[in-house]
C-alpha positions in Angstrom: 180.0 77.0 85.6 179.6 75.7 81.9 178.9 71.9 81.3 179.5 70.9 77.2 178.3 67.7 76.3 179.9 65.0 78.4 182.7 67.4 79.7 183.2 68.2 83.0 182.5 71.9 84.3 184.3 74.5 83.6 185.1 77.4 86.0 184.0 80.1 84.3 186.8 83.6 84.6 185.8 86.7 84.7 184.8 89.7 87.8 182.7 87.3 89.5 185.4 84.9 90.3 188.1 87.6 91.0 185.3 88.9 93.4 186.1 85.8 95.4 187.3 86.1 99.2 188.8 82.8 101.0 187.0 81.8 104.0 190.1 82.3 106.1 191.1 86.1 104.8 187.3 86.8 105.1 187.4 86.1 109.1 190.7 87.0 109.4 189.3 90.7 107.7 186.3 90.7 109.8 188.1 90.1 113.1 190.4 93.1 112.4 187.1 95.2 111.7 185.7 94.3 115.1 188.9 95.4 116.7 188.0 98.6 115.4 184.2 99.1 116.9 184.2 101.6 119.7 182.4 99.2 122.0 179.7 100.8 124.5 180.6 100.7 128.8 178.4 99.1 130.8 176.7 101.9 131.9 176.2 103.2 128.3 174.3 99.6 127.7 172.4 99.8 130.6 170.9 103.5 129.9 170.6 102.8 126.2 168.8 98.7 127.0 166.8 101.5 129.6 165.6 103.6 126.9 164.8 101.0 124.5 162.3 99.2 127.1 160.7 102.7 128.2 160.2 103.1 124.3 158.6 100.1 123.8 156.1 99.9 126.6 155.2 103.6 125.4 154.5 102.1 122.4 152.7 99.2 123.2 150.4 101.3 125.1 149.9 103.3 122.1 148.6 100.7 119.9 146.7 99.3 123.1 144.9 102.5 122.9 144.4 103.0 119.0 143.2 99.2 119.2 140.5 99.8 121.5 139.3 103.0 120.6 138.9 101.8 117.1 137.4 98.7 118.4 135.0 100.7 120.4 134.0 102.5 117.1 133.6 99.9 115.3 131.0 98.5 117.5 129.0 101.2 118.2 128.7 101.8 114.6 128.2 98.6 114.2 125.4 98.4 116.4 124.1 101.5 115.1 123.4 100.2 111.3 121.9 96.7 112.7 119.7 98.9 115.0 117.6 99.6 111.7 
């Protein structure tokens, strides 16, 4: 918007405000959109939550791992170059 000396603002025209959605055509559009997800079954949620939680623990135990091997390095290298 554009303010002149004690004017008051002035919409601006232009592709920014043909850009412009109402609130009410925007939910209106975005409940027709969800209408159109393929939605998984149950059983497709449950195996896909399944393999999401199996993933994760694999990789929690991972980083467990890397973590204390390198903190196990650390300290004997540590101890190694304060041994001197």
């Amino acid at each position: 918007m554009s303010v002149s000396a004690g004017r008051r603002p002035v919409r601006e025209r232009g592709p920014a405000a043909e850009r412009r959605v109402p609130v009410i055509t925007f939910v209106r559009e975005s409940i027709d959109e969800l209408r159109k997800v393929v939605w998984p079954t149950g059983q497709e949620l449950y195996r896909y939550t399944a393999v999401v939680i199996v993933f994760t623990a694999i990789l929690a135990l991972f980083i467990y791992i890397v973590d204390q091997s390198l903190e196990q390095g650390l300290r004997a290298l540590l101890r190694r170059l304060t041994a001197r």
